[in-house]
Wavefront OBJ file of the C-alpha trace (Angstrom):
o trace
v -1.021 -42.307 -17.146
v -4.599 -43.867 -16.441
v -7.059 -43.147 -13.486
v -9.328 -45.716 -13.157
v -11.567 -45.361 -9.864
v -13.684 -48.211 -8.343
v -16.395 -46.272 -6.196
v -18.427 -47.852 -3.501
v -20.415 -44.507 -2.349
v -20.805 -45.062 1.539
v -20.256 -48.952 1.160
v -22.838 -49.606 -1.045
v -22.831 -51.574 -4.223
v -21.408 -49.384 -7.400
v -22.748 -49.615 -10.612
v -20.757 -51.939 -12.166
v -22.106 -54.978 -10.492
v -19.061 -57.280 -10.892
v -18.713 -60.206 -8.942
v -14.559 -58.931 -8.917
v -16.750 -55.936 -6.983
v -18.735 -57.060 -4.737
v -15.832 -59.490 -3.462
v -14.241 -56.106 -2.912
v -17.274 -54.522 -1.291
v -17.372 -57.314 1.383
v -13.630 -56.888 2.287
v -14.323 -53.119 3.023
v -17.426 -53.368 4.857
v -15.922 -56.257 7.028
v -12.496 -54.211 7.493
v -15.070 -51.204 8.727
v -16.498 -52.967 10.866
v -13.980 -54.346 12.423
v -11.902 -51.567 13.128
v -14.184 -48.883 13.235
v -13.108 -46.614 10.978
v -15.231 -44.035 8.511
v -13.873 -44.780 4.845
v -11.549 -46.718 2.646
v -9.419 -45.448 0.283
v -6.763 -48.053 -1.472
v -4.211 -46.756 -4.069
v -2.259 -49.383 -6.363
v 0.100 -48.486 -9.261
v -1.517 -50.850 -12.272
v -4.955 -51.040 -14.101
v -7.968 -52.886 -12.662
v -8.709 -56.339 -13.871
v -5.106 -56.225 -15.599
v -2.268 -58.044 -14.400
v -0.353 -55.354 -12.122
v 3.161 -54.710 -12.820
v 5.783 -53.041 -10.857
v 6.412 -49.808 -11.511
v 3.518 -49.185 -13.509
v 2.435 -45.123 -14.237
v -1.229 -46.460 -14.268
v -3.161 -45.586 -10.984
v -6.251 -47.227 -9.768
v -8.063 -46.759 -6.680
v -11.210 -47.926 -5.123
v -12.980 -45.804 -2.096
v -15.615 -45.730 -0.434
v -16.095 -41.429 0.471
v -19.677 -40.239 -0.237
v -20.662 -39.467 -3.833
v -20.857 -35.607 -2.923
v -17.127 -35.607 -1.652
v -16.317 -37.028 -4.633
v -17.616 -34.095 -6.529
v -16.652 -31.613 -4.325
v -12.667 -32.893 -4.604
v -12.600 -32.908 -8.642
v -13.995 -29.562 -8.443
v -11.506 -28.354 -6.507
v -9.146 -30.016 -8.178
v -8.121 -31.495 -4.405
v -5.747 -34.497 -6.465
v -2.876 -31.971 -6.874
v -2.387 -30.963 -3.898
v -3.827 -34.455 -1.961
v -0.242 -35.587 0.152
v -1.360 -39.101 -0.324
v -0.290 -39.010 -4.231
v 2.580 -36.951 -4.343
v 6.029 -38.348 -5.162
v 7.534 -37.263 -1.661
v 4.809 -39.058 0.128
v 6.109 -41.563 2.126
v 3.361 -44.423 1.396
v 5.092 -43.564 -2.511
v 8.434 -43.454 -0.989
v 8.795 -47.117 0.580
v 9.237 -50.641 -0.467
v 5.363 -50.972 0.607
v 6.107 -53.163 3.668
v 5.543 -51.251 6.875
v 4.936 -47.669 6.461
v 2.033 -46.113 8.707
v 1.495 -42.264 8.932
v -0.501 -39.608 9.933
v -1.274 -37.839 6.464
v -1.089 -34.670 7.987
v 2.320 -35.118 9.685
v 4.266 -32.789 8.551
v 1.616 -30.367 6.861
v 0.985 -26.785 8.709
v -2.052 -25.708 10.014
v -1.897 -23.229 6.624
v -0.895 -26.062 4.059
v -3.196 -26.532 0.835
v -2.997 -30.049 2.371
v -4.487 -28.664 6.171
v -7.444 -27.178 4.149
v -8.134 -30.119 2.056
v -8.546 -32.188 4.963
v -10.863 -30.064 7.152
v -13.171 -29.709 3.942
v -12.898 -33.579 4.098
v -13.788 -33.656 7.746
v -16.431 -30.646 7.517
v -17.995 -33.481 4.868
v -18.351 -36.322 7.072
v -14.837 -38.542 6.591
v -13.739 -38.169 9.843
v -10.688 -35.588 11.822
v -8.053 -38.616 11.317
v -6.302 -40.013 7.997
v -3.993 -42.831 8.359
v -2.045 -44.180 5.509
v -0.738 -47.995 5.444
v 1.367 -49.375 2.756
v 0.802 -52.516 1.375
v 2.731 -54.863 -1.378
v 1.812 -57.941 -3.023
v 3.785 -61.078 -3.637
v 5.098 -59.672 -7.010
v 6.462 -56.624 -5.661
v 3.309 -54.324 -6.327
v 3.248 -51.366 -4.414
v -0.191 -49.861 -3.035
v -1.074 -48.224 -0.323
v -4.949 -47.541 1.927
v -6.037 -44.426 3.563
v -8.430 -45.035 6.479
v -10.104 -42.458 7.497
v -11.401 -42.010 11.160
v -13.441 -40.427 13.577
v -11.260 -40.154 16.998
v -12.521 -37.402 19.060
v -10.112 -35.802 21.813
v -8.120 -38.511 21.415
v -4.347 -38.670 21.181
v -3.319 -39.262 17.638
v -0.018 -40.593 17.716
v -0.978 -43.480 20.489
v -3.892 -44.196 18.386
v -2.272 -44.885 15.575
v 0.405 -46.713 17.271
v -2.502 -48.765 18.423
v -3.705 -49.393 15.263
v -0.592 -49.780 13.421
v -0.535 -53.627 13.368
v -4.349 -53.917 12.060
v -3.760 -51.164 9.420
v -0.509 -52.579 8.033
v -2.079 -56.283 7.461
v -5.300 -55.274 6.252
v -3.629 -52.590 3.648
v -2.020 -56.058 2.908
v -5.139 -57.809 2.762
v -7.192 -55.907 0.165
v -3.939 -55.560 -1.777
v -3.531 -59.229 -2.533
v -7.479 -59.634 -2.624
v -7.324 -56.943 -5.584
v -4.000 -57.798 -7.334
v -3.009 -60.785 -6.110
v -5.195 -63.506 -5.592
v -4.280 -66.052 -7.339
v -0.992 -66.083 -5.852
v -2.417 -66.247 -2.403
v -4.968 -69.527 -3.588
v -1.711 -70.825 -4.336
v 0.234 -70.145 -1.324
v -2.568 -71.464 0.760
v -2.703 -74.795 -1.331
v 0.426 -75.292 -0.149
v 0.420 -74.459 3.321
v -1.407 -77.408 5.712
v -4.062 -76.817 8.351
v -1.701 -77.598 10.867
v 0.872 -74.713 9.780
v -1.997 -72.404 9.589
v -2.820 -73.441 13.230
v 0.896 -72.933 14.197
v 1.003 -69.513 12.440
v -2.689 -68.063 13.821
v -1.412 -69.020 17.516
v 2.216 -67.265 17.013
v 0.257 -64.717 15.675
v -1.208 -64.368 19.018
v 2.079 -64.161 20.685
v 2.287 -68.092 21.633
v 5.540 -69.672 22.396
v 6.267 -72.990 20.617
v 5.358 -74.558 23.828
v 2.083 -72.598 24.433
v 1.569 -73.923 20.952
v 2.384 -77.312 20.992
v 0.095 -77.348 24.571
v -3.074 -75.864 22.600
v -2.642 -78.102 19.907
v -1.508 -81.761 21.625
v 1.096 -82.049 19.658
v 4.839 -82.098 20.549
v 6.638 -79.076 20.391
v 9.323 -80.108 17.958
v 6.566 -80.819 15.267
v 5.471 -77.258 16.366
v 8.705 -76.048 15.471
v 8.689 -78.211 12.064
v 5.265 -76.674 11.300
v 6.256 -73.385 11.460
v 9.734 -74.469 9.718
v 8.036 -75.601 7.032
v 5.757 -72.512 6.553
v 8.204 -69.780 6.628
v 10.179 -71.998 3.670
v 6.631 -71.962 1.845
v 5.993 -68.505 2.491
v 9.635 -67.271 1.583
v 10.341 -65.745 4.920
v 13.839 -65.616 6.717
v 12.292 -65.956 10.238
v 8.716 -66.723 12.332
v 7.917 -62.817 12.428
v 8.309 -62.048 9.281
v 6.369 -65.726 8.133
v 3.464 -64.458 10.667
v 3.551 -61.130 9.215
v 3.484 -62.218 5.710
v 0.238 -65.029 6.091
v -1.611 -61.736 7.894
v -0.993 -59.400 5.228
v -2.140 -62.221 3.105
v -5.082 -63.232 4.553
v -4.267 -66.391 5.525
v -4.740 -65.924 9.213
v -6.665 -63.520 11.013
v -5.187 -60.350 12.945
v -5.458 -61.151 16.586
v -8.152 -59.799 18.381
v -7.275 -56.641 20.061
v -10.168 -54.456 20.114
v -10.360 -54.939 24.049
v -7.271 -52.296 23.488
v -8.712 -50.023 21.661
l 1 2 3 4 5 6 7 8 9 10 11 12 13 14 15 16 17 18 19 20 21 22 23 24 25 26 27 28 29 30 31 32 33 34 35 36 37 38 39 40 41 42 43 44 45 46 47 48 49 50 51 52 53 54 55 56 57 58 59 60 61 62 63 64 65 66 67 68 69 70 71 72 73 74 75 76 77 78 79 80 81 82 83 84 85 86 87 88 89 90 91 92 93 94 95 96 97 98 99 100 101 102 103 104 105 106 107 108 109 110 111 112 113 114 115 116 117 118 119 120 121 122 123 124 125 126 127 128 129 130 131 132 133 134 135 136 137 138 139 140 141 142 143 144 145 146 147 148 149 150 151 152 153 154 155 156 157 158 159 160 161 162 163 164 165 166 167 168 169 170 171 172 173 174 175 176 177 178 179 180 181 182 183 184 185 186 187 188 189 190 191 192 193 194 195 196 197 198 199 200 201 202 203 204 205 206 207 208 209 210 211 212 213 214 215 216 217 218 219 220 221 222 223 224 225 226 227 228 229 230 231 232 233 234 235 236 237 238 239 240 241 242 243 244 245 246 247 248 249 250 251 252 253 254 255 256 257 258 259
């Protein structure tokens, strides 16, 4: 197995200077920003600038923890005991479509895990690590850790909170990283007006509400969205929505009044 690791040291620009790079470096800062969080840490099985492949025993991953955390986790060796890449994890355990977890769940307060992750928080990343699983439109599994900084807040209704934003940006840098030319492709396809139909379902319209916003009858509404779910290879509008988020396609509703 190869580790290849893609480091942007506190969302700054990494040495390599690729335009692949900064691409990526844009996605993460904007994803920080917009949901508030500390770091980035994204996890795909395949090699970068390869075509990924299913199943694949290479690892890459691309974070953004301070360059002293990264030298303070090789040292102690941190990757062998880290529950994000063991086998049993469940980010490694799904078919990459809509797992989101506490990383500690399950750990003790006495774990090799619960001590790895108060040295990370004693270092800056934050007291909360959720992981989101992501998979792109060849059936590449990867997952993201983001790490935040939550206070005396309740964990579990945070993350259930967050659990729609999590799951389609995982999505998102997935397909930006291993994936997008397929999604160039998908969005050839798709017209502005099925775009429109799937940002305002997105937003919980009805095909009415829809058809209302957009002056249009509500039968071509329902033909829109008809027609995008066949492009998009879904069964159903919630899982055609789901899939254009996770894409990138359309943009996760704005909930941050919520938060």
């Amino acid at each position: 197995m190869s580790l290849d690791l893609i480091h942007f040291p506190n969302f700054k620009k990494t040495f390599f200077g690729s335009a692949f790079q900064n691409d990526t470096l844009a996605l993460l800062t904007h994803i920080r920003d917009e949901i508030n969080c500390r770091h980035i840490i994204h996890t795909y099985h395949g090699r970068i600038n390869e075509t990924p492949k299913p199943n694949s025993s290479d690892l890459t991953v691309i974070l953004t923890v301070p360059s002293a955390w990264i030298a303070r986790y090789s040292a102690k060796n941190y990757f062998s005991i880290d529950p994000v890449f063991q086998e049993n994890s469940p980010l490694n355990c799904s078919d990459g479509t809509s797992v989101v977890c506490d990383i500690m769940e399950g750990h003790g307060p006495d774990s090799a895990a619960a001590e790895l992750y108060s040295d990370a928080e004693k270092h800056g990343l934050g007291n909360l690590f959720v992981g989101a699983s992501a998979c792109n439109s060849k059936g590449v599994i990867g997952h993201t850790v983001f790490t935040f900084d939550i206070g005396d807040q309740d964990r579990k209704e945070f993350i259930a909170k967050m659990r729609p934003r999590l799951l389609s940006y995982s999505g998102t840098i997935q397909n930006a990283i291993c994936g997008a030319h397929d999604v160039r492709s998908i969005v050839s396809l798709l017209t502005p007006r099925e775009i429109d139909c799937l940002s305002w379902a997105a937003n919980g319209k009805t095909d009415a509400e829809i058809a209302e916003i957009l002056n249009i009858a509500r039968w071509t509404v329902v033909t829109y969205l008809q027609n995008a779910k066949i492009k998009l290879n879904c069964s159903n509008r919630t899982s055609a929505v789901a899939t254009a988020l996770s894409l990138g396609i359309i943009e996760m509703p704005e909930v941050r009044h919520l938060l």
